[in-house]
Backbone as a ProteinNet text record, in pm:
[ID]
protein_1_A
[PRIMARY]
XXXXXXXXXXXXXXXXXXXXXXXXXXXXXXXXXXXXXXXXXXXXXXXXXXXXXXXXXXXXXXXXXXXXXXXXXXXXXXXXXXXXXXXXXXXXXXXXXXXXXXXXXXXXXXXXXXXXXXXXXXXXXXXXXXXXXXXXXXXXXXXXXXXXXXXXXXXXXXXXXXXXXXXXXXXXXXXXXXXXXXXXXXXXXXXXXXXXXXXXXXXXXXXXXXXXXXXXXXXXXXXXXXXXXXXXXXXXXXXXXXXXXXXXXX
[TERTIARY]
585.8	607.5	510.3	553	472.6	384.2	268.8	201.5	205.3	195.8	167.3	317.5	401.2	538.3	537.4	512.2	532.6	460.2	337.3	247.9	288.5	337.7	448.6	506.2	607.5	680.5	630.8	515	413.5	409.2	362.2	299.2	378.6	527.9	636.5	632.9	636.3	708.6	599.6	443.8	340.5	332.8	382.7	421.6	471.1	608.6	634.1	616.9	515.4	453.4	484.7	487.1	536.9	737.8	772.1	906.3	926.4	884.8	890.1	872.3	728	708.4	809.4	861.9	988	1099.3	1147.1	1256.7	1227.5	1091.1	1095.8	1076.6	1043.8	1097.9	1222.3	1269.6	1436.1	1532.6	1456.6	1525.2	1518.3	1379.9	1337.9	1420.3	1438.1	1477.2	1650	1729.4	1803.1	1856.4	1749	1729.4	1695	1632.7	1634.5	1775	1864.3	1973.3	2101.7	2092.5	2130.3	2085.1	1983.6	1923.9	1925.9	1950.2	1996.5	2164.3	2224	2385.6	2396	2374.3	2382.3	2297.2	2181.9	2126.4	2152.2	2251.3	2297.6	2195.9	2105.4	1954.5	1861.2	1815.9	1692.6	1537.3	1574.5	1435.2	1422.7	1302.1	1230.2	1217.7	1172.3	1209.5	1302.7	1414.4	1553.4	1602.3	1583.2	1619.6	1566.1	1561.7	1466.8	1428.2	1563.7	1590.6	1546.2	1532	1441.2	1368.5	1291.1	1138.7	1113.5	1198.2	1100.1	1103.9	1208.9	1233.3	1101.3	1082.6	943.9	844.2	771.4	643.6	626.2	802	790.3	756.9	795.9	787.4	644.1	584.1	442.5	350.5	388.8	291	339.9	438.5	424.3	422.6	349.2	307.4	378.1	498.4	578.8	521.7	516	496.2	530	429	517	647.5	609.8	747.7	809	847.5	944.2	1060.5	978.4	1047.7	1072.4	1032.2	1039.9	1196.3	1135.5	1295.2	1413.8	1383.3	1513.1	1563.3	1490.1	1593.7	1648.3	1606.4	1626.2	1781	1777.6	1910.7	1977.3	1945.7	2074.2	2109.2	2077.5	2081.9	2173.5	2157	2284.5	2385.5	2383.7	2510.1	2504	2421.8	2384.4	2416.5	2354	2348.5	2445.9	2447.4	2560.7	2554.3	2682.1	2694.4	2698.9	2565	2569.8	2549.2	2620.3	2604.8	2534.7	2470.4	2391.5	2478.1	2517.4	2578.9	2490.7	2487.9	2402.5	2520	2490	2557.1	2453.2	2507.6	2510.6	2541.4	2476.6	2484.6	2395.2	2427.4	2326.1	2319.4	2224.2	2194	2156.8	2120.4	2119	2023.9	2053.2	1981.6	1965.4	2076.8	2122.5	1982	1925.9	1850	1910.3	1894.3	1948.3	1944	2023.4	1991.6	2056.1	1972.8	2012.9	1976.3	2102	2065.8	2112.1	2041.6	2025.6	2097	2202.4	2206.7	2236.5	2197.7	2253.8	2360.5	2485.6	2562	2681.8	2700.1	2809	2938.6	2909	3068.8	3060	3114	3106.9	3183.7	3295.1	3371.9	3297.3	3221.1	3142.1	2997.2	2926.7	2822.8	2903.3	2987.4	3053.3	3057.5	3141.7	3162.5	3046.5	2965.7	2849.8	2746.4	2746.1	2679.4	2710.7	2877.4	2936.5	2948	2951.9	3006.7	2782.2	2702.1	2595.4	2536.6	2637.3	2556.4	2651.5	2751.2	2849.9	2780.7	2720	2706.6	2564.1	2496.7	2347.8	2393.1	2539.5	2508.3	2484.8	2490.7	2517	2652.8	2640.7	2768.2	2758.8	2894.2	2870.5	2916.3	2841.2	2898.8	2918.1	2976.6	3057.3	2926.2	2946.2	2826.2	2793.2	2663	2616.2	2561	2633	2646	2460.9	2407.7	2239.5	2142.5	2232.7	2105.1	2056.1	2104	1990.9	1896.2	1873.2	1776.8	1622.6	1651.7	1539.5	1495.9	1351.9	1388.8	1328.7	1369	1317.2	1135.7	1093.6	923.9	898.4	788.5	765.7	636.7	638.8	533.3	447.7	291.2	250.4	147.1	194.5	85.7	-40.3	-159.9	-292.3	-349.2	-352.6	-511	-612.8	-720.5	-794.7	-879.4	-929.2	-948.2	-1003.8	-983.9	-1028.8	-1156.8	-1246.3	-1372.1	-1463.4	-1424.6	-1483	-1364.5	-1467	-1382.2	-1345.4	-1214.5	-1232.4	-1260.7	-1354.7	-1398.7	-1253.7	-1229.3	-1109	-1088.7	-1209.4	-1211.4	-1237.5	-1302.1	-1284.5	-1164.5	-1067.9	-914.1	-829.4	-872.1	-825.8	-796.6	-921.2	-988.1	-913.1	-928.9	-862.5	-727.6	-611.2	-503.3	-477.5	-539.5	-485.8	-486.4	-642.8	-686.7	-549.3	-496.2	-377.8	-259.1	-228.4	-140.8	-37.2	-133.6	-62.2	22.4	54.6	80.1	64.3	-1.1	-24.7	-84	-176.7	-220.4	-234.6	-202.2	-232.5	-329.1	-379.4	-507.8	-448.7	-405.5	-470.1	-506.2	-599.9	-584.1	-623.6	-718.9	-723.1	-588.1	-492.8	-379.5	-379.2	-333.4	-343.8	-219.6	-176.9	27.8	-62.4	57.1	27.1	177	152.7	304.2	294.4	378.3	454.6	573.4	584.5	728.2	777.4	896.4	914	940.4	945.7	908.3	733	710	540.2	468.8	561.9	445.6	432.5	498.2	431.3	324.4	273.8	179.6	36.7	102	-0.3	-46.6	13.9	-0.2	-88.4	-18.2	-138.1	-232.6	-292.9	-424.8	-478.9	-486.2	-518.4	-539.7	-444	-501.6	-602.8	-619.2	-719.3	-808.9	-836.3	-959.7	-1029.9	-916.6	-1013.8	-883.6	-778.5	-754.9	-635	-609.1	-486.8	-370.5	-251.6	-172.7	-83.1	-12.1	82.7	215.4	226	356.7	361.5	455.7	467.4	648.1	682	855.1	870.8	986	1083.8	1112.3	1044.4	1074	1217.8	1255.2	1358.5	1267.2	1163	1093.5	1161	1172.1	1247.1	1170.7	1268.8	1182.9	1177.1	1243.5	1210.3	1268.5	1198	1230.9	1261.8	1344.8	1414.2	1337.7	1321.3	1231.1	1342.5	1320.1	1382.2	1288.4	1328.8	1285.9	1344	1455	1541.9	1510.8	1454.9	1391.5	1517.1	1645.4	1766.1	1804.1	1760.4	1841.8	1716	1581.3	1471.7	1501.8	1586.6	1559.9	1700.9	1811.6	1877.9	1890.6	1782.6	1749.6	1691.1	1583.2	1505.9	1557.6	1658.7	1748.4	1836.6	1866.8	1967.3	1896.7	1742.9	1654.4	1649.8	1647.4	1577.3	1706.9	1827.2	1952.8	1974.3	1989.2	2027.1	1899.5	1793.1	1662.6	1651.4	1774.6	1760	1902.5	2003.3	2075.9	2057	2104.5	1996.9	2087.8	2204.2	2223.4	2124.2	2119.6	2057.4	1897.2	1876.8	1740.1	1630.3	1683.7	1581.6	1695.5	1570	1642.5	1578.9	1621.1	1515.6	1591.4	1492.6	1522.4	1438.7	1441.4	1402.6	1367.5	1347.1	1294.7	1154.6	1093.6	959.6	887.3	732.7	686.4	807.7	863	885.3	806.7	842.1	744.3	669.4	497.8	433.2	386.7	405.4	316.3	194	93	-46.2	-69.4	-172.2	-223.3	-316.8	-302.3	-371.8	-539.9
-377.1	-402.4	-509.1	-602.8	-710.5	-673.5	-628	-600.1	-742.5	-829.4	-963.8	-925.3	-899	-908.1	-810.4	-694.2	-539	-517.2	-624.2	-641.4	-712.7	-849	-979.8	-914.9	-814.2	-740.4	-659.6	-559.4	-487	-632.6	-714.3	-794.7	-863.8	-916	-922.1	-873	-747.5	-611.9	-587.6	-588.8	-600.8	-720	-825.6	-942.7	-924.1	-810.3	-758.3	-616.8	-620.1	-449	-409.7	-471.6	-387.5	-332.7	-419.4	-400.1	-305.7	-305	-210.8	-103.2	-83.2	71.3	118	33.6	107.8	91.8	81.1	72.2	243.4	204.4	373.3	437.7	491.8	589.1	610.2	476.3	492.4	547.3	515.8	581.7	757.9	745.6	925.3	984.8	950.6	1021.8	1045.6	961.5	961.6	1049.9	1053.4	1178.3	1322.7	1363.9	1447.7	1500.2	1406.6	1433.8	1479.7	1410.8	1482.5	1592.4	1631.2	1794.5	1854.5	1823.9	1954.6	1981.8	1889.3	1908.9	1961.5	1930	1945.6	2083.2	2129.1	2264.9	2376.5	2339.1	2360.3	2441.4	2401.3	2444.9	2328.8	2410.9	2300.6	2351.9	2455	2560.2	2518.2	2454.2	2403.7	2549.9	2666.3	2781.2	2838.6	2785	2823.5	2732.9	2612.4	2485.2	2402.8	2426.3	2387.1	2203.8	2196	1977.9	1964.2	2006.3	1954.8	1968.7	2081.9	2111.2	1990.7	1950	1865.5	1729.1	1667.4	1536.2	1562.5	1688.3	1709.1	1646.6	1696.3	1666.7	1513.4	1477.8	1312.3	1261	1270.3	1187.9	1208.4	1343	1321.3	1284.3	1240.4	1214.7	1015.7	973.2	855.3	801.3	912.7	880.9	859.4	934.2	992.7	1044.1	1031	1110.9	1247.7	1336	1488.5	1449.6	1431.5	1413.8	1325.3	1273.5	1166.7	1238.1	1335.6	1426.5	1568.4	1589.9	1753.8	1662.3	1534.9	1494.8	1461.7	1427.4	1386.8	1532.5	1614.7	1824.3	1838.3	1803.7	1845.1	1778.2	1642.5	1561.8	1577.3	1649.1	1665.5	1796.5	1928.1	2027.2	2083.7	1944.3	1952.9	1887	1837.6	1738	1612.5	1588.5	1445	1341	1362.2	1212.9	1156.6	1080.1	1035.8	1155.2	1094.3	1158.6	1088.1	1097.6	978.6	1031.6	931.9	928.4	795.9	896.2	764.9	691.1	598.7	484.8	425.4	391.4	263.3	180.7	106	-81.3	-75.4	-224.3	-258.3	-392.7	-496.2	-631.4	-709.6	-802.7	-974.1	-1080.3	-1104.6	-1189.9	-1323	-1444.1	-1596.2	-1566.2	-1632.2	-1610.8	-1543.5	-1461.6	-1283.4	-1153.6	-1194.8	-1121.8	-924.6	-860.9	-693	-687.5	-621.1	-604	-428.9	-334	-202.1	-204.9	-146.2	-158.1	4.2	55.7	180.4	189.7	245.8	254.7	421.8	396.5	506.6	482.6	528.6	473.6	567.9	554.2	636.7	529	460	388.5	303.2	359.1	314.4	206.3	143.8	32.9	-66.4	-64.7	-123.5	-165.7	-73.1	-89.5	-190.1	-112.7	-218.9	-317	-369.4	-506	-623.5	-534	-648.3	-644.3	-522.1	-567.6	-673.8	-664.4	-728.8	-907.7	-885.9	-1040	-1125.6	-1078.8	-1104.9	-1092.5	-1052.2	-1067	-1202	-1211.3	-1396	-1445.7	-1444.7	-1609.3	-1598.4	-1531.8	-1574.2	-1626.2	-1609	-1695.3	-1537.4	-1390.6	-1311.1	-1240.9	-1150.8	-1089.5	-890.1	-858	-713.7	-667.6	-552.7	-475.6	-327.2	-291.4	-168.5	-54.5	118.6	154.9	188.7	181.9	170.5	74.9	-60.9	-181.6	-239.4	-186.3	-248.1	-184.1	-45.4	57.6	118.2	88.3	164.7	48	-52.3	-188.3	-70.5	53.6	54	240.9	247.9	391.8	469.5	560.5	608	720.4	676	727.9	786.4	797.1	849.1	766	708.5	603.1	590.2	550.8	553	458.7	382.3	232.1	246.9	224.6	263.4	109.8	83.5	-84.5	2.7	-113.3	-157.4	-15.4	66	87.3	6.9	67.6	-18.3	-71.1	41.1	-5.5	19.4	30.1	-12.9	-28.8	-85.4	-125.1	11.9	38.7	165	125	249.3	206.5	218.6	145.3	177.6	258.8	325	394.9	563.2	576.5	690.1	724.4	641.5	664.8	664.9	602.3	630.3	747.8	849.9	931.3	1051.5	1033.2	1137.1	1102.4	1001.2	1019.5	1116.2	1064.3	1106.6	1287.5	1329.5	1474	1531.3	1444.4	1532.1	1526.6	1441.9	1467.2	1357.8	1217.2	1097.1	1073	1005.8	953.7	827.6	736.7	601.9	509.3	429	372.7	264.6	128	9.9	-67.8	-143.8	-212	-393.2	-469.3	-634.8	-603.9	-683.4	-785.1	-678.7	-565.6	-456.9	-346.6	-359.9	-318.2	-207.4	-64	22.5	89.1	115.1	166.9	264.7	389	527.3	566.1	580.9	650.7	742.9	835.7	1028	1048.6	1168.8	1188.1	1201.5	1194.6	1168.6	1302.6	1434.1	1522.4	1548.1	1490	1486.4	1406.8	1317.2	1212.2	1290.9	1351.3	1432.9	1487.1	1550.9	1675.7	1581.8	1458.6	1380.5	1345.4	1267.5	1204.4	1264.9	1431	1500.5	1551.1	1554.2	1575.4	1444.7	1317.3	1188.2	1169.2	1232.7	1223.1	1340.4	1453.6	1547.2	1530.3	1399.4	1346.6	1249.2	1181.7	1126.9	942.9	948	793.9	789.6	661.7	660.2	608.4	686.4	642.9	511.2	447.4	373.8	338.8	412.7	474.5	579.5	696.7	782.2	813.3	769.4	788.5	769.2	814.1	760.8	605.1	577.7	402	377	259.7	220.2	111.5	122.6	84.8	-42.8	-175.5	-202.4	-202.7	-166.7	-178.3	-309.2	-392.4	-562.3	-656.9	-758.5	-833	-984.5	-1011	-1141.6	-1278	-1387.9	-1480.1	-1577.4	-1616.8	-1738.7	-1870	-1979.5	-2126.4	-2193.1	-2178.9	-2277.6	-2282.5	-2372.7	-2366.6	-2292.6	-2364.9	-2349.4	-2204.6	-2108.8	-1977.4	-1897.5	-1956.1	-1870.6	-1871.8	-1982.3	-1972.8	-1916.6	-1873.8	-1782.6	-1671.8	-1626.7	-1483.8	-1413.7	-1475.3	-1468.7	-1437.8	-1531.7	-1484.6	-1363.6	-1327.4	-1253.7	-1127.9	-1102.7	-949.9	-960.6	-1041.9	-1062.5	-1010.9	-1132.4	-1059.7	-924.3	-866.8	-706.1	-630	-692.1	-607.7	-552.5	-625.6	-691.1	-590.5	-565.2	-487.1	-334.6	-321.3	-147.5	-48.7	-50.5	54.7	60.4	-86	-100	6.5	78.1	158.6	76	69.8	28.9	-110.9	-162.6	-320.2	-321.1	-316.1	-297.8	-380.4	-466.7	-602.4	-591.2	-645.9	-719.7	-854.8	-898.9	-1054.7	-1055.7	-1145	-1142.8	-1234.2	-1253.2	-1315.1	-1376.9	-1265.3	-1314.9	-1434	-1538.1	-1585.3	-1514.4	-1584.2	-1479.8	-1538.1	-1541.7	-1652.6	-1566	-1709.9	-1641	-1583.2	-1519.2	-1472.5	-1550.7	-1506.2	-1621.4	-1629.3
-1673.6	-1530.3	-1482.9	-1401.5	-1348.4	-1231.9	-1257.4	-1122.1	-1075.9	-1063.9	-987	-897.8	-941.2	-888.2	-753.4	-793.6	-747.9	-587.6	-630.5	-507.8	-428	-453.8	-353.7	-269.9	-356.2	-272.8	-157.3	-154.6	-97.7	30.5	-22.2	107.6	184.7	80	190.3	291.1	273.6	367.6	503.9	438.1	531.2	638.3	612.1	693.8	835.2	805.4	900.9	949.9	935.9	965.3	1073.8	1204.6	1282.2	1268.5	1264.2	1216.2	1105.1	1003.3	894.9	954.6	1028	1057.1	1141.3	1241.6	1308	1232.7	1115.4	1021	1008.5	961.4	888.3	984.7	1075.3	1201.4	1212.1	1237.5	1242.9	1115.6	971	875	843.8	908.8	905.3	1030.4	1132	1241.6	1201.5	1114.1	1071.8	948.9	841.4	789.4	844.4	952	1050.9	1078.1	1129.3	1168.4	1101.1	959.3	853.7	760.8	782.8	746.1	789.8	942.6	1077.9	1046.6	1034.1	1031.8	911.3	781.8	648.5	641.5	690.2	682.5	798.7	896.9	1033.8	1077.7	1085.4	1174.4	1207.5	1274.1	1371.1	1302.5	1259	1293.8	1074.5	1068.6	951.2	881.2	906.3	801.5	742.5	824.5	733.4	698.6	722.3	662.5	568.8	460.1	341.1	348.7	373.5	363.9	488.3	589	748	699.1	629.4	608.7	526	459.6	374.9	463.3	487.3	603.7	715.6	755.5	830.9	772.8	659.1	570.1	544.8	539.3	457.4	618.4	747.7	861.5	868	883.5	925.7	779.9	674.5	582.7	603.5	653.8	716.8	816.5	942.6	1027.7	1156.4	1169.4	1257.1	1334.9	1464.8	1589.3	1615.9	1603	1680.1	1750.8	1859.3	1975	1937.1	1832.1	1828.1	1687.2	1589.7	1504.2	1620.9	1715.6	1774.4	1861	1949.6	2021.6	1925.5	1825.8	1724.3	1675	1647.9	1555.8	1747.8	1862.9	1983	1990.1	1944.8	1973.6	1892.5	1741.7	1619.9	1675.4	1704.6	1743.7	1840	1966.4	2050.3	2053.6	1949.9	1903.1	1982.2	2061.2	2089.3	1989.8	1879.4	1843.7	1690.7	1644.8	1571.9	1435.4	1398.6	1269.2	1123.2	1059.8	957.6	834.3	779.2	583.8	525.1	402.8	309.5	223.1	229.2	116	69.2	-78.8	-144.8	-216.1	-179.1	-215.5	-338.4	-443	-565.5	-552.2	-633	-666.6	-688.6	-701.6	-750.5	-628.3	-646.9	-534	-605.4	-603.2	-627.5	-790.4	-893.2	-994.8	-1095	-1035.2	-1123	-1092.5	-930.9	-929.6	-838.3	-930.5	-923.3	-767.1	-705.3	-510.1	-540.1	-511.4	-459.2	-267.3	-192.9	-51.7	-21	14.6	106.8	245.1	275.8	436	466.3	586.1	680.9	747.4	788.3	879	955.6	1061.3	1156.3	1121.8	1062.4	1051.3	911.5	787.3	687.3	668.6	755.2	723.1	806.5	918.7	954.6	848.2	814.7	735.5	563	514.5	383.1	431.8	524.1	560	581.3	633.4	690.9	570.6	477.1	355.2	281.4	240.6	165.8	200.7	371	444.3	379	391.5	372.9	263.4	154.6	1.5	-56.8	35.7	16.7	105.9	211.5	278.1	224.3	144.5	64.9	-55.8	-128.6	-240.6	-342.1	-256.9	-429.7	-415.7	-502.4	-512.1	-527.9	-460.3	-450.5	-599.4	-614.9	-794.8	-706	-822.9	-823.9	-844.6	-826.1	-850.4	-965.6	-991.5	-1133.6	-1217.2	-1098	-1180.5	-1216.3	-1118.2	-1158.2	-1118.9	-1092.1	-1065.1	-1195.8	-1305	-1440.3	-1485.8	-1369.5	-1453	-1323.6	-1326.5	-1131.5	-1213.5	-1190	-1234.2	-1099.3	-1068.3	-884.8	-909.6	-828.9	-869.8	-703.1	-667.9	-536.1	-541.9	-421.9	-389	-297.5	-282.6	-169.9	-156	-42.2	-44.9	94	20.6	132.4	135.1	247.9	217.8	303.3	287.9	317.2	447	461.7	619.5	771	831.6	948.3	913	886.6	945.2	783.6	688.3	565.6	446.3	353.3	197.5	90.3	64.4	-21.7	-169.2	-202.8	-332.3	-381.7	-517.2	-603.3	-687.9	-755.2	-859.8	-782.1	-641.9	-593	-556.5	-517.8	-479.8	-618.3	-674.5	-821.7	-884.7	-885.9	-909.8	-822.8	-684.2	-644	-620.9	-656.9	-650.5	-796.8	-917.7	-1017.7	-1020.6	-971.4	-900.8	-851.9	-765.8	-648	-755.2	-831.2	-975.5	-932.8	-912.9	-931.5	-1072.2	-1052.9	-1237.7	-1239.9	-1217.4	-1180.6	-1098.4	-1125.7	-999.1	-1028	-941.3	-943.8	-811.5	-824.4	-699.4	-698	-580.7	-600.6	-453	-382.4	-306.4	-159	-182.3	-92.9	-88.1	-124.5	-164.9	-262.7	-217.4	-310.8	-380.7	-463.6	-458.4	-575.3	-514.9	-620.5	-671.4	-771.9	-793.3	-889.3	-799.6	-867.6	-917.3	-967.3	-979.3	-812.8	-797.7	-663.8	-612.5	-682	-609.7	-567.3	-603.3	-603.3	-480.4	-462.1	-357.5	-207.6	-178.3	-31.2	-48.5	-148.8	-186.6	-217.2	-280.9	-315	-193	-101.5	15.9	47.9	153.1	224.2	149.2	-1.4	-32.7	-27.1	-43.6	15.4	174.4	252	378.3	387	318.5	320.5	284.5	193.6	158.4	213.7	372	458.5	424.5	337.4	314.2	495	500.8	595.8	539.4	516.8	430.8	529.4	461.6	499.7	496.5	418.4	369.8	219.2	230	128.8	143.6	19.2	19	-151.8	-158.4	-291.2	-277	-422.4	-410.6	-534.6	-577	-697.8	-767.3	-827.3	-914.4	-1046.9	-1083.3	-1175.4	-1255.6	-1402.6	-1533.8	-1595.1	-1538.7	-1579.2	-1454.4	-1423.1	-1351.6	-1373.3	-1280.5	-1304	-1205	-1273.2	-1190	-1154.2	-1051.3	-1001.6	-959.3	-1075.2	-1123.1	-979.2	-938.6	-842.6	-712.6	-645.4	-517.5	-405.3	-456	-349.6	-380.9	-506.1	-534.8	-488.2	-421	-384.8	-300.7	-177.1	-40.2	-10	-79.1	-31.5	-41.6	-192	-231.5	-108	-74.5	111.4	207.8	224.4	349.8	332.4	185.3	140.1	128	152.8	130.6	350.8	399.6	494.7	587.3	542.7	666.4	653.9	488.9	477.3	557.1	567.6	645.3	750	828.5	982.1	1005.9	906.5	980.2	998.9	1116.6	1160.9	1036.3	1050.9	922	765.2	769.2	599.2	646.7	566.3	547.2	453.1	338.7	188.2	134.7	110.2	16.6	-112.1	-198.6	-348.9	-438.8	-501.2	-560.6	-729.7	-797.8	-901.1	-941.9	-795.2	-807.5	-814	-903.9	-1002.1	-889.3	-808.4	-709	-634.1	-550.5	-430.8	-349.3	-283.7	-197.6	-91.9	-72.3	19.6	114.8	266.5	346.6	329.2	342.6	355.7	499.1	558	658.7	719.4	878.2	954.5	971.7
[MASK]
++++++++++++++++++++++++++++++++++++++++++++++++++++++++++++++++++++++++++++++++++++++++++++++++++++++++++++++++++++++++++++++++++++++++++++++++++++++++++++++++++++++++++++++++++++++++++++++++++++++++++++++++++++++++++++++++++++++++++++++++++++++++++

C-alpha cells in the first residue's frame, strides 16, 4: 500500500473540512433514519443498529441534539425514506471509483451518478466490477492538537493497546486502522485517553493503486471525485488514484 498515496487523499478531504464535517452529519443523521425504520424504534435499547449509528455519530463528533432531533424526526415519520446504493466504475486513466449514496429517490441519485462519471471522462461498471481491487477496514484519522504536538509513538502505543491493527503517521497526520467492527471501541478508548478524534467510520481501503501520468486525465479525475462530492445524495467517494493532487496551505 502506498502511504504517500493514502495520506493525499487524507489531505484532500481536510482541504475541505468544513464541508466534509457536514457531509458526515448529514450521512450519520441519515443512517439514524434508517435504523429507526429498519429497527422500528427510536429507543437505542431495543434497537441494536440505532445503538450502534449512536456510538459511530458521537465517536465523530455529532451533537447530542442534532442525533436526539434526527430518532425525534425518523420516529414521527417526518422525514424521508432512504436507501443505501453503491455505484461502480472508472474514472480517466482506469482509475477504480466506488461511490456511496443515500437516497429517497434512486432514479434520481443513478442518473446524476451516471450523467457525472460521462461528463468527467469515466465510465459506470456493473456491481462487483472494482470493488474486489478495495478491502473495507475501520478507520480513524487524528492530527495534530490544538494546543500541542502528539508524540507518535505514545498514540501508536495506545492505538495498538485499544486493539488497532495498524498505524500509519506523515505530516502531523495520524490514520488507525481496525477490523471494522472494531473502530468505535478503538475510537472511544483514544478519546479516553485524552486524543480528539476526527473522524472514526468504515473506510474501502485499495490494495493497489493506479497513477495517473496525464495532466488532462488528472484534471478530470478531480472534477470527477469533486462533482460526485458535491452531490447531497453521494455519502463516500473512494478511489484508487495514487497522489492525488494537494493544494498546499496558507
Amino acid at each position: 500500500m502506498s502511504g504517500h498515496s493514502k495520506f493525499a487523499n487524507i489531505k484532500h478531504k481536510k482541504e475541505k473540512n468544513d464541508s466534509a464535517r457536514a457531509k458526515v452529519f448529514s450521512r450519520i443523521s441519515k443512517e439514524i433514519a434508517i435504523a429507526v425504520k429498519e429497527g422500528g424504534s427510536g429507543d437505542p435499547n431495543s434497537n441494536s443498529k440505532l445503538r450502534d449509528v449512536i456510538a459511530k455519530a458521537k465517536a465523530n463528533n455529532v451533537p447530542n441534539d442534532n442525533i436526539e432531533r434526527t430518532i425525534k424526526k425518523a420516529v414521527g415519520g417526518a422525514g424521508e425514506s432512504y436507501e443505501e446504493i453503491t455505484y461502480e466504475g472508472y474514472g480517466p486513466g482506469g482509475v477504480a471509483v466506488i461511490v456511496e449514496t443515500t437516497t429517497d429517490n434512486r432514479n434520481r441519485t443513478a442518473g446524476n451518478v451516471r450523467s457525472t462519471f460521462s461528463k468527467y471522462h469515466g465510465n459506470m461498471g456493473t456491481t462487483g466490477s472494482v470493488s474486489f481491487l478495495f478491502e473495507e477496514k475501520g478507520q480513524i484519522v487524528i492530527n495534530d492538537q490544538e494546543d500541542e504536538e502528539i508524540d507518535e509513538d505514545e498514540l501508536m502505543m495506545a492505538a495498538l493497546d485499544a486493539g488497532a491493527a495498524d498505524f500509519a503517521a506523515e505530516d502531523h497526520i495520524f490514520e488507525i486502522y481496525t477490523e471494522t467492527s472494531d473502530v468505535i471501541a478503538v475510537a472511544d478508548a483514544l478519546k479516553g485517553a485524552g486524543y480528539k478524534i476526527d473522524s472514526a467510520d468504515r473506510a474501502m481501503i485499495p490494495t493497489t493503486y493506479v497513477a495517473i501520468e496525464d495532466e488532462e486525465n488528472a484534471k478530470f479525475m478531480n472534477l470527477l471525485i469533486e462533482k460526485l462530492e458535491e452531490d447531497d445524495d453521494v455519502m463516500n467517494v473512494w478511489t484508487n488514484w495514487e497522489n492525488p493532487p494537494v493544494e498546499e496551505e496558507d
